[in-house]
NUDRENRO-562355 format. One record per atom (N, C-alpha, C): z, x, y; residue in one letter. Coordinates in steps of 0.02 Angstrom, whole numbers, padded with zeros to 5 digits, always signed. Layout:
ZXYa/...
This chain:
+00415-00628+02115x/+00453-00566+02102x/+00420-00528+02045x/+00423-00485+02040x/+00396-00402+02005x/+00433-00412+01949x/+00400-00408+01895x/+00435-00392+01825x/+00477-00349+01822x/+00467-00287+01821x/+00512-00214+01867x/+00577-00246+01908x/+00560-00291+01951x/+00624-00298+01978x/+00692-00334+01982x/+00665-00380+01920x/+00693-00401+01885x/+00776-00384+01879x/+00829-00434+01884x/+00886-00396+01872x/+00923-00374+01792x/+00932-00331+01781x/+00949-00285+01710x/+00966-00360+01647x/+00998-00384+01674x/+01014-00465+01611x/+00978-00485+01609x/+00924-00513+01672x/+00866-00531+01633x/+00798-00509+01597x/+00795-00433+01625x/+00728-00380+01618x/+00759-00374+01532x/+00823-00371+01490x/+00830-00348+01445x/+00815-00376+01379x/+00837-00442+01382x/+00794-00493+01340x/+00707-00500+01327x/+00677-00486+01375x/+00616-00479+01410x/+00589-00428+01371x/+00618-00376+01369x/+00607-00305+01354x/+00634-00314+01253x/+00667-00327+01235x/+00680-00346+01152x/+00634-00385+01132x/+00605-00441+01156x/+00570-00483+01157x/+00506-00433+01133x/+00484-00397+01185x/+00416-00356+01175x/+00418-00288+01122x/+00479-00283+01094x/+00488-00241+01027x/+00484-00169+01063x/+00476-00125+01002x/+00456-00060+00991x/+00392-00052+00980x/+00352-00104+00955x/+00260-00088+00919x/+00248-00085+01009x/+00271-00143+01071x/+00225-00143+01121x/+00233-00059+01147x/+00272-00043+01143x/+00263+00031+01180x/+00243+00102+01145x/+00250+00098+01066x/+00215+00130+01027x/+00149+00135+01037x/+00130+00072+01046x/+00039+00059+01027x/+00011+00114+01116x/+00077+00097+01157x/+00053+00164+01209x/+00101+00163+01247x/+00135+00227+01236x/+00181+00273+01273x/+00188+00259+01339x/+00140+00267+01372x/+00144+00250+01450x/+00158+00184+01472x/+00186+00151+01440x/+00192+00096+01463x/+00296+00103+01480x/+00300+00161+01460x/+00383+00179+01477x/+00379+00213+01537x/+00305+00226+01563x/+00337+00270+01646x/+00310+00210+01706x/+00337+00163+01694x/+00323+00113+01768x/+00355+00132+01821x/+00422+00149+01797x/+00487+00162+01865x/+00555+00181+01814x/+00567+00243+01873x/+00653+00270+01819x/+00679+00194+01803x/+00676+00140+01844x/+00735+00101+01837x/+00692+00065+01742x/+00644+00067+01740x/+00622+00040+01695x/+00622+00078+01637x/+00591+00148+01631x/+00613+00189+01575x/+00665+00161+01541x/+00718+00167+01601x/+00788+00182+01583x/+00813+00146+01530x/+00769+00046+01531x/+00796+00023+01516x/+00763+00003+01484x/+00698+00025+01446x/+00638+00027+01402x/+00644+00069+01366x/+00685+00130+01363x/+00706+00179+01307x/+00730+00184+01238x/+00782+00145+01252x/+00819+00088+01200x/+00789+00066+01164x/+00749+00019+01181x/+00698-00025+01144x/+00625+00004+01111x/+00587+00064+01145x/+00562+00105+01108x/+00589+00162+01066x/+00682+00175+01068x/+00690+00218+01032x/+00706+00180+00950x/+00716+00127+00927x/+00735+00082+00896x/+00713+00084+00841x/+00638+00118+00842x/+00591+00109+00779x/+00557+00201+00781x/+00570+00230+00751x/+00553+00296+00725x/+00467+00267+00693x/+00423+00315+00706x/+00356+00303+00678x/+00327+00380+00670x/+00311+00403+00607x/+00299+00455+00597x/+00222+00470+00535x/+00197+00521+00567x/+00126+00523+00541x/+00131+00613+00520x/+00085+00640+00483x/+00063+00695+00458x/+00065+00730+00530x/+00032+00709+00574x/+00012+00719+00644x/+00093+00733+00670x/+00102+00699+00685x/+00189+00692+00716x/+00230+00720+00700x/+00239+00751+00632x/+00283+00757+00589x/+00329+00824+00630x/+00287+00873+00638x/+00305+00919+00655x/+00329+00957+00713x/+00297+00907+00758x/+00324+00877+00827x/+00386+00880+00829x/+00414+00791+00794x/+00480+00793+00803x/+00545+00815+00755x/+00516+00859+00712x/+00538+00896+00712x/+00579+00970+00720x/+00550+00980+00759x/+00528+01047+00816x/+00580+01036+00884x/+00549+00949+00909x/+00599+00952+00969x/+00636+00924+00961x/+00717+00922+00957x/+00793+00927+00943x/+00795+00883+00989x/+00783+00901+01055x/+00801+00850+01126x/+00778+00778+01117x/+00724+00765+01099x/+00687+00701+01072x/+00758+00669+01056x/+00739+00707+00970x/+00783+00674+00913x/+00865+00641+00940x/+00897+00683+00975x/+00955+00679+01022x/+00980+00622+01041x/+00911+00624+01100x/+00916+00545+01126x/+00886+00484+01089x/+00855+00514+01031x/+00838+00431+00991x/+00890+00407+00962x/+00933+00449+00919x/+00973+00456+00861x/+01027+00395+00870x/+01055+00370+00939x/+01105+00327+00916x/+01053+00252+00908x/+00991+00252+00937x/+00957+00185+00946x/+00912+00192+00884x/+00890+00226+00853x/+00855+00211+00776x/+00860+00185+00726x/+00862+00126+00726x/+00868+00063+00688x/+00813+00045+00605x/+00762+00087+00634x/+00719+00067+00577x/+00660+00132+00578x/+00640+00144+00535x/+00594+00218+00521x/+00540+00207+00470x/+00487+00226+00499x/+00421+00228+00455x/+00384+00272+00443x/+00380+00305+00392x/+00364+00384+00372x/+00284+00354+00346x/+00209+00370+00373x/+00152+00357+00367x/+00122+00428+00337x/+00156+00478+00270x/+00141+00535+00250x/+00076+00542+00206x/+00038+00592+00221x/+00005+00614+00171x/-00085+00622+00177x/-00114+00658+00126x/-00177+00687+00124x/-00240+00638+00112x/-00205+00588+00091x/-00281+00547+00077x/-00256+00474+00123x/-00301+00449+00163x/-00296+00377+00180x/-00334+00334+00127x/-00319+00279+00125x/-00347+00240+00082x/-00356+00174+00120x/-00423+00134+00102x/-00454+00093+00137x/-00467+00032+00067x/-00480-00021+00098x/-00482-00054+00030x/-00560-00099+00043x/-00589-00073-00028x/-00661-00088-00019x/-00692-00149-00078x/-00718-00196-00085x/-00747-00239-00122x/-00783-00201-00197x/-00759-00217-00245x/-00789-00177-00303x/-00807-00228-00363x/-00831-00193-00418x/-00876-00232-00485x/-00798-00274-00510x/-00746-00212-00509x/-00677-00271-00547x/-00636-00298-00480x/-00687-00325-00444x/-00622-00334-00378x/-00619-00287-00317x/-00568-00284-00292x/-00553-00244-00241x/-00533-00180-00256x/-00541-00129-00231x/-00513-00060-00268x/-00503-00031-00195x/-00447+00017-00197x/-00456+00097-00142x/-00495+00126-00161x/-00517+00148-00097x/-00572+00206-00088x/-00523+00262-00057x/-00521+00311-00080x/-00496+00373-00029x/-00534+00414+00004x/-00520+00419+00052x/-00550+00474+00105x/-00509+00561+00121x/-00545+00595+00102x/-00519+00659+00108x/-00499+00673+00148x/-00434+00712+00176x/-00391+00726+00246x/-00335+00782+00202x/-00325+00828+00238x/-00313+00906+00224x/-00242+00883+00209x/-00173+00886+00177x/-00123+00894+00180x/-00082+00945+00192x/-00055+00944+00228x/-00003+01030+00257x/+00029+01050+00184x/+00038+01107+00167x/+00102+01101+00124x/+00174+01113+00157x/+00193+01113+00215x/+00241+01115+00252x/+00282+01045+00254x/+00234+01001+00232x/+00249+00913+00254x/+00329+00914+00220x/+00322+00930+00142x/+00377+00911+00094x/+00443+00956+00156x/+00459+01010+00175x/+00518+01035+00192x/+00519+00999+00262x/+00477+00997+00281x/+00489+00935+00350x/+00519+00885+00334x/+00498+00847+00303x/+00531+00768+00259x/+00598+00781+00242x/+00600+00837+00187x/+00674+00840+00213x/+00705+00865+00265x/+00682+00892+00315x/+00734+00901+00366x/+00742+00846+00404x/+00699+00804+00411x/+00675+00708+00438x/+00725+00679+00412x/+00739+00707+00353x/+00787+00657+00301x/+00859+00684+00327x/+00881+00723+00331x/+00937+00766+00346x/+00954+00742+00425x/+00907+00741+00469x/+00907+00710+00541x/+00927+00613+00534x/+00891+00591+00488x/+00901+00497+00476x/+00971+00513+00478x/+00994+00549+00409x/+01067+00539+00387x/+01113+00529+00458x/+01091+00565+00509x/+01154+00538+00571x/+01129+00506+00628x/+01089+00448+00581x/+01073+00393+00635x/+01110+00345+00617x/+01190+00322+00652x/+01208+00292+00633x/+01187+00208+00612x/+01133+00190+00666x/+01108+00139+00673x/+01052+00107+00622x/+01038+00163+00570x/+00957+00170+00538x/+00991+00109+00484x/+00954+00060+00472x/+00963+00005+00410x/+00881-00027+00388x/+00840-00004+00416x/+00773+00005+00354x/+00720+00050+00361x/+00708+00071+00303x/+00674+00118+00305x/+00594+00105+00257x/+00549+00131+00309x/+00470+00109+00265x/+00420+00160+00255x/+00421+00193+00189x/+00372+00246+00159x/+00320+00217+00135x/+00249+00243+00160x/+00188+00266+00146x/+00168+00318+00126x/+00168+00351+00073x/+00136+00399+00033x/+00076+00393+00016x/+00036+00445+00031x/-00033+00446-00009x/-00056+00518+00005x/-00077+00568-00081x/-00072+00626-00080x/-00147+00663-00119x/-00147+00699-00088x/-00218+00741-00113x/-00213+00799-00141x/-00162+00788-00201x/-00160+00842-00252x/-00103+00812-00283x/-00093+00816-00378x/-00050+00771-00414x/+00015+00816-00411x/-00006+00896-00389x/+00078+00946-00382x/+00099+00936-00333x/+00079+00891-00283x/+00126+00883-00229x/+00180+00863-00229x/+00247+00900-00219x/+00305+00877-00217x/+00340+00827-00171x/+00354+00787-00153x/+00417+00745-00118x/+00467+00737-00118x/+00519+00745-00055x/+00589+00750-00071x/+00600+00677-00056x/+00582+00643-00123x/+00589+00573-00122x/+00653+00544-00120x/+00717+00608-00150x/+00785+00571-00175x/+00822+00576-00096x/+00808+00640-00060x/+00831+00643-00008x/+00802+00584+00050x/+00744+00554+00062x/+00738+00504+00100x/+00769+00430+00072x/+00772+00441+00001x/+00799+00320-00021x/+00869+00340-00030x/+00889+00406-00007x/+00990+00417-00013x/+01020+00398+00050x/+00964+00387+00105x/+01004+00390+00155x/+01048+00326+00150x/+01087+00324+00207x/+01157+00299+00202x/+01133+00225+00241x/+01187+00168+00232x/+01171+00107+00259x/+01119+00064+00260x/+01062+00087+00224x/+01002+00056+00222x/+01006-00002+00178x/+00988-00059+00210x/+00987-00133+00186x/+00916-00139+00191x/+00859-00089+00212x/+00780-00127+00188x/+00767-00052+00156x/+00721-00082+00115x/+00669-00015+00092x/+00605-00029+00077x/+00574-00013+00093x/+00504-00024+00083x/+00474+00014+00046x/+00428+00026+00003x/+00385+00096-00033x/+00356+00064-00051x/+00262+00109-00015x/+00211+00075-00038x/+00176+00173-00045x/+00170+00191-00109x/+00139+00233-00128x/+00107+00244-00192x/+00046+00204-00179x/-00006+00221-00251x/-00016+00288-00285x/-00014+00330-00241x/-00017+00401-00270x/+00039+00459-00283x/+00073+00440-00302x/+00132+00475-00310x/+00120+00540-00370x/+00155+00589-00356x/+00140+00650-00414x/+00177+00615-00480x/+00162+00670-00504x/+00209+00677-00577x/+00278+00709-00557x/+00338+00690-00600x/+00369+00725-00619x/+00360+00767-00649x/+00393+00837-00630x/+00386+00905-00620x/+00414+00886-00723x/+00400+00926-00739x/+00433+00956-00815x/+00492+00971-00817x/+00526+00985-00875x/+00582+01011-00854x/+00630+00961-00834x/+00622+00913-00780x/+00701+00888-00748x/+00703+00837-00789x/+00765+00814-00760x/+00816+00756-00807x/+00791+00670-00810x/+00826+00659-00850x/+00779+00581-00862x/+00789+00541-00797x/+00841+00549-00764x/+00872+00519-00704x/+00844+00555-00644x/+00778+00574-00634x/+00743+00627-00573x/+00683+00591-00565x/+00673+00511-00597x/+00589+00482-00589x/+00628+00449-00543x/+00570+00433-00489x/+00574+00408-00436x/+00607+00346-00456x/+00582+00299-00505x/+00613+00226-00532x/+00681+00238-00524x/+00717+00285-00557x/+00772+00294-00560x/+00825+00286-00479x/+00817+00343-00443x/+00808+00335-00365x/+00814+00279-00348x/+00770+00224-00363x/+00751+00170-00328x/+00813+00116-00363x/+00818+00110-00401x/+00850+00079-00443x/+00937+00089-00448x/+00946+00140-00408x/+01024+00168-00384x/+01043+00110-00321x/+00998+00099-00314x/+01001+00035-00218x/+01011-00017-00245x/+00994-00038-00293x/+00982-00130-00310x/+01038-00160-00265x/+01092-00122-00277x/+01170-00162-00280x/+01187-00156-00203x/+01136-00109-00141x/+01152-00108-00084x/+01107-00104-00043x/+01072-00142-00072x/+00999-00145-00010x/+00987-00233-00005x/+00951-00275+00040x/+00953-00336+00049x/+00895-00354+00048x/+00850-00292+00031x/+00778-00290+00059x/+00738-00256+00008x/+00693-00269-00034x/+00670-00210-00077x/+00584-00229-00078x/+00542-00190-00066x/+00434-00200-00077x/+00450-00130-00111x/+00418-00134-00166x/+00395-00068-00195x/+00326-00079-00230x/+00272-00012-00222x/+00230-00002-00250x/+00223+00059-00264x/+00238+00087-00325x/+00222+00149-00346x/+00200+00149-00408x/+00147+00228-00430x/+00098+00197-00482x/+00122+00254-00539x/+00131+00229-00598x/+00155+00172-00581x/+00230+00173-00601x/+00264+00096-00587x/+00342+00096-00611x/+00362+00090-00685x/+00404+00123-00699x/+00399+00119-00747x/+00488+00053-00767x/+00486+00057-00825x/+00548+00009-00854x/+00620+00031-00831x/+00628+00094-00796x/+00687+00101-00772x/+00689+00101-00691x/+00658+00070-00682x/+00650+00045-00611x/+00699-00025-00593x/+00692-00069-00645x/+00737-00123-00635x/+00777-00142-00686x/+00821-00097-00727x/+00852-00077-00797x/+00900-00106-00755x/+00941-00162-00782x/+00955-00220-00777x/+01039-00167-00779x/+01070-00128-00820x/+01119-00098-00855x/+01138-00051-00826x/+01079-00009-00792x/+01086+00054-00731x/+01083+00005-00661x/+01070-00061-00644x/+01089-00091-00580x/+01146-00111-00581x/+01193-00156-00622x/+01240-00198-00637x/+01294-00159-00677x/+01269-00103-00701x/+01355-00057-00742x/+01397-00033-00691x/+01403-00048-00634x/+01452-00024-00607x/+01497-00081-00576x/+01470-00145-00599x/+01515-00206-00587x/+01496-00250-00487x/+01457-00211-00472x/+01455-00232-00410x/+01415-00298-00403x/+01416-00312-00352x/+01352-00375-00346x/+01301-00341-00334x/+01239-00394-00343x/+01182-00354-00311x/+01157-00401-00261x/+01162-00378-00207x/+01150-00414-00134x/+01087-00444-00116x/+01031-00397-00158x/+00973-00405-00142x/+00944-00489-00134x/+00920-00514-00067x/+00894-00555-00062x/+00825-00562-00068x/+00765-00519-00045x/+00711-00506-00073x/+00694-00445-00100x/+00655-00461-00185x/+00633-00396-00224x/+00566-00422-00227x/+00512-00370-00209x/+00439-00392-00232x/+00417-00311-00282x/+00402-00326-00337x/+00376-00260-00354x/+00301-00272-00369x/+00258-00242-00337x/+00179-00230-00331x/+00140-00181-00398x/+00123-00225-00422x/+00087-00165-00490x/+00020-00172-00478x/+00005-00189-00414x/-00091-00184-00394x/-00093-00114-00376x/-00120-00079-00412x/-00113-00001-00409x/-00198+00046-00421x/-00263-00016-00403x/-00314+00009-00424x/-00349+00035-00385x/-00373+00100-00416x/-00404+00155-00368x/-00452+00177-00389x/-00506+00219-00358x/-00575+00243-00415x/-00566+00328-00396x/-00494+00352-00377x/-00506+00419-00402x/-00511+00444-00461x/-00525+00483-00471x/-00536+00554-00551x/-00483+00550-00555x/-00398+00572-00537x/-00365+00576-00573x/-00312+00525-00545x/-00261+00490-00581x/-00223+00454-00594x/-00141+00497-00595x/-00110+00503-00542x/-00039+00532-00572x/+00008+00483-00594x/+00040+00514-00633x/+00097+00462-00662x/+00157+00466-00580x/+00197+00415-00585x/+00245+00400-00527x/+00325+00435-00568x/+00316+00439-00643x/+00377+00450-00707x/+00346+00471-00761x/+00399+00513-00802x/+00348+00530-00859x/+00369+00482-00925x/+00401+00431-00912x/+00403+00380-00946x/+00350+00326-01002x/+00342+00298-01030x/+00283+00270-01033x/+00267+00207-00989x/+00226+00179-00958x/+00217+00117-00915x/+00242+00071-00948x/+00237+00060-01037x/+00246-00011-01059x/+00308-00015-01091x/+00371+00082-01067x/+00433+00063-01108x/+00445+00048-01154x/+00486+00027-01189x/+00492+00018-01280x/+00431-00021-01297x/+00367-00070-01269x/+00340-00101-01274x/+00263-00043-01313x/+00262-00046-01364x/+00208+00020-01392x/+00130-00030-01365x/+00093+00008-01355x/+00006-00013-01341x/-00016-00053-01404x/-00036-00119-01393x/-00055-00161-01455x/-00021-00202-01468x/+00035-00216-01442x/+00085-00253-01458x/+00089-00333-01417x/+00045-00319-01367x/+00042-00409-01351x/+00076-00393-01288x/+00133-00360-01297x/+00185-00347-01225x/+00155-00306-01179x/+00127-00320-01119x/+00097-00289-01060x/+00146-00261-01001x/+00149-00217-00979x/+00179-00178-00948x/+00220-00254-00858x/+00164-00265-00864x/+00188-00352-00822x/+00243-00371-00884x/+00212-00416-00917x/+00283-00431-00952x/+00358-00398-00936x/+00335-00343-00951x/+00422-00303-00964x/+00433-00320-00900x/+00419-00303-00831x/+00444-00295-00776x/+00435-00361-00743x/+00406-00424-00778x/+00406-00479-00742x/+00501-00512-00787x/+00501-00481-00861x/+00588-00500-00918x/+00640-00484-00852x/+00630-00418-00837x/+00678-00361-00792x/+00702-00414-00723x/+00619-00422-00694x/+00652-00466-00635x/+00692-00516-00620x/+00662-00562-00706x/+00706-00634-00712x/+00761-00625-00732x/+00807-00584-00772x/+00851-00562-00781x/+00903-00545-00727x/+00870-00496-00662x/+00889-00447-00625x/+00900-00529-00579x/+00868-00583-00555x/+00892-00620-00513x/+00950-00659-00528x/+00967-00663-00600x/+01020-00693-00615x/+01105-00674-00592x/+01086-00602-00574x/+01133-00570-00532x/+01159-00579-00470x/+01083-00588-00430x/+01078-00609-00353x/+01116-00650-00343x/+01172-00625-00300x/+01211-00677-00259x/+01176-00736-00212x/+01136-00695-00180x/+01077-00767-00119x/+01013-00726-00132x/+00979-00744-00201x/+00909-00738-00183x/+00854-00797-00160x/+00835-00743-00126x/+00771-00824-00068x/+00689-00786-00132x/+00695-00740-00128x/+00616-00710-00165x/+00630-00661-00218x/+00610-00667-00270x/+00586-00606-00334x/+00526-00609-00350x/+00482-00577-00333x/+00424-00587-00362x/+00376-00522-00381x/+00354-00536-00449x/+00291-00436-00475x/+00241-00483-00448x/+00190-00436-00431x/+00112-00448-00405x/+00081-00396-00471x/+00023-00412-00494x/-00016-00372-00521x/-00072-00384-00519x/-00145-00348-00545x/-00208-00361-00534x/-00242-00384-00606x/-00244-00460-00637x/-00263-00463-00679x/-00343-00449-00696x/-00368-00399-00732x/-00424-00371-00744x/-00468-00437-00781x/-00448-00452-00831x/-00484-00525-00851x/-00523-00568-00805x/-00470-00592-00759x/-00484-00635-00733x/-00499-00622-00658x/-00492-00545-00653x/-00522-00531-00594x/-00482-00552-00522x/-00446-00565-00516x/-00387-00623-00481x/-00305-00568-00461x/-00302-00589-00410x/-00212-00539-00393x/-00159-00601-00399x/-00111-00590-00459x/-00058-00638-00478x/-00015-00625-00454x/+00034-00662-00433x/+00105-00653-00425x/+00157-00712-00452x/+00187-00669-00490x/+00225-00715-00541x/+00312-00717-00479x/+00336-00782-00502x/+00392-00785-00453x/+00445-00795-00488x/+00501-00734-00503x/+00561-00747-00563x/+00622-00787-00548x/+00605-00854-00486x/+00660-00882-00493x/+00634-00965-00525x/+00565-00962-00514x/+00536-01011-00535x/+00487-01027-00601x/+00476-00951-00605x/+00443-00964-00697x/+00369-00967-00651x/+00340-00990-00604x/+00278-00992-00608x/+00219-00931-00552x/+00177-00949-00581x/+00113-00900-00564x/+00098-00924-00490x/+00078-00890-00449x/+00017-00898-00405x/-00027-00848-00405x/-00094-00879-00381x/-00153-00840-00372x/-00161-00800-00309x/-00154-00749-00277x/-00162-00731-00209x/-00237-00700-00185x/-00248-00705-00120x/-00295-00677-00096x/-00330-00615-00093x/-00388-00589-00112x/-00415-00524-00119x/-00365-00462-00059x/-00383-00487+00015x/-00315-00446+00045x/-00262-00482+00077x/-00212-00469+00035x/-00162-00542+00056x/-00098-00486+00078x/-00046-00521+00094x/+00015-00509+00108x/+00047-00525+00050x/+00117-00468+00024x/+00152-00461-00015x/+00181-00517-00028x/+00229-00562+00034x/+00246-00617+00034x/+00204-00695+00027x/+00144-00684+00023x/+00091-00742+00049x/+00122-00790-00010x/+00100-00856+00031x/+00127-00916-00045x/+00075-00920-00084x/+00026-00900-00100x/-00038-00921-00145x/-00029-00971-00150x/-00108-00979-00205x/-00122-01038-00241x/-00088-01057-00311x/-00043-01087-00326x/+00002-01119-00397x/-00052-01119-00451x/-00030-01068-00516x/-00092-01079-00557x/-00053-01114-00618x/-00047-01156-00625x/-00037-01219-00672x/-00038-01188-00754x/+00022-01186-00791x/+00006-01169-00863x/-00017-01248-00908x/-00039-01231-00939x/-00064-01283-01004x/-00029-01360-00999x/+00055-01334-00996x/+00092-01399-01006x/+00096-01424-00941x/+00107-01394-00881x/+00093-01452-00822x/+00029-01470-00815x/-00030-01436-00845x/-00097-01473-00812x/-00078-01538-00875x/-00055-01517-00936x/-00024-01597-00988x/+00000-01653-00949x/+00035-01643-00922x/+00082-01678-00895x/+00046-01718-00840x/+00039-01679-00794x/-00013-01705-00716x/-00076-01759-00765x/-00102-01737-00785x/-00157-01796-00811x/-00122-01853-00849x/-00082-01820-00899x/-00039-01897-00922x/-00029-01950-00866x/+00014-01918-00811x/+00031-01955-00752x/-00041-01986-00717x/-00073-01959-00705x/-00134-01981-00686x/-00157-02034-00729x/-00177-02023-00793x/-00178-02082-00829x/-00151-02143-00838x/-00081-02116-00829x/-00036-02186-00806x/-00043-02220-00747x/-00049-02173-00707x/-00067-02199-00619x/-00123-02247-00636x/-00195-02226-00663x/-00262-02287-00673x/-00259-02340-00713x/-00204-02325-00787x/-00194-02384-00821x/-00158-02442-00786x/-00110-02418-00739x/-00060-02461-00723x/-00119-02513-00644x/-00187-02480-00637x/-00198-02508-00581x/-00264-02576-00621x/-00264-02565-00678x/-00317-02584-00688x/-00302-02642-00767x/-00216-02636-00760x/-00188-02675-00803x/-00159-02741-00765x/
């Protein structure tokens, strides 16, 4: 029997099974037969995927949006002027950017994208890619991490502008981000960079709530070889922590995390990643356990690395070891 002909209880499992990426990666794989569309629609409408390219598309057509809107479960906004590729360098690994034109139309699209999420009843994570080819580029960053019901968030944007002049201390993106702690279950952030009110322990927890969050990873591998550098806040990176002082901008935000899990009702992961320049090496410190791992040049956010041992357990492990040979040879 024909996959197609399959009867609807069993074609449907079948069909969840093969996600939203199998019919993304190509469209036509939804015109086999009305009876199959029909029942392949669902399952490709589920996951929103949106590019510079696209943007304006679905925007434009209403009818689309219509029929996605009650099945859009999860949304991935892929915005912006520069791609970035990651290339082998003298300190390690660095981005390289490649030049690609940015609309200035993108920002009022995004928000109208954003204004369209808001009545998806179904939408519970949402995953931004930013990367921009000019530091005045604006983003209606508050209007996409406000939307409603979202239990994931993702943000991976090395290049983020500056805050504009002028606005309020509560208008840096950290801030934004840091309004969710207490209702998201899901948190990856990389933006360059975060600053200390990103995980202000007092602006998550002053309103008495729990904070649900089961995984927080915050990413401070933020190295790039463009000319200019935008700030993500106009904050300072190292917070009350002044330059010279021993306290490294890791520090503060590795205090913040261990602190911030003490809250967590069920945390499974807390963990900062950063790129130690010394040692040439990508760390990820883990704040429920106190210890380091070493991770891979291109690794995954979550990867378990390699355990890098402080002073007093490599003490310890050889004591034991020592005891292990005395005891065999006594």
């Amino acid at each position: 029997m024909a996959l197609v002909s399959l009867p609807a209880e069993l074609l449907l499992p079948i069909l969840d099974d093969l996600g939203p990426r199998f019919f993304h990666q190509n469209v036509r794989r939804l015109t086999i037969s009305k009876r199959w569309y029909a029942l392949a629609w669902p399952v490709f409408a589920r996951e929103l995927i949106l590019t510079s390219a696209s943007l304006a598309r679905f925007v434009s057509d209403e009818a689309v949006f219509r029929r996605m809107e009650p099945h859009i479960a999860s949304a991935r906004l892929s915005i912006g002027g520069k791609k970035l590729r990651f290339k082998p360098g003298d300190l390690g690994a660095v981005y390289v950017a490649r030049k690609d034109k940015l609309s200035k139309t993108d920002s009022t699209r995004l928000r109208k994208v954003a204004t369209k999420l808001q009545q998806c009843p179904a939408l519970r994570s949402l995953r931004l890619n930013f990367t921009l080819d000019s530091p005045n580029t604006q983003l209606p960053f508050a209007d996409l991490v406000g939307l409603r019901h979202l239990t994931s968030l993702e943000i991976d944007a090395i290049l983020l502008p500056a805050v504009p002049r002028g606005t309020t201390t509560d208008d840096c993106w950290c801030c934004h981000i840091n309004r969710l702690l207490c209702s998201l279950r899901r948190l990856r952030c990389r933006i360059s960079p975060a600053c200390r009110r990103l995980l202000e322990i007092d602006r998550a927890v002053g309103s008495g709530l729990p904070v649900g969050l089961e995984e927080l990873i915050i990413n401070l591998d933020c190295r790039t070889t463009l000319d200019w550098m935008p700030r993500s806040c106009r904050y300072m990176p190292y917070g009350p922590y002044p330059p010279g002082s021993g306290f490294t901008h890791f520090d503060g935000i590795k205090t913040q995390a261990a602190a911030l899990a003490l809250h967590m009702t069920r945390p499974r992961m807390v963990r900062v990643i950063e790129y130690d320049c010394q040692a040439r090496e990508i760390r990820a410190f883990d704040a429920l356990t106190g210890r380091q791992s070493r991770l891979p040049r291109d690794y995954e956010w979550d990867a378990e690395g390699e355990l890098i041992e402080d002073d007093g357990q490599r003490g310890a492990r050889q004591q034991r070891l020592l005891q292990y040979i005395w005891s065999l040879v006594s």
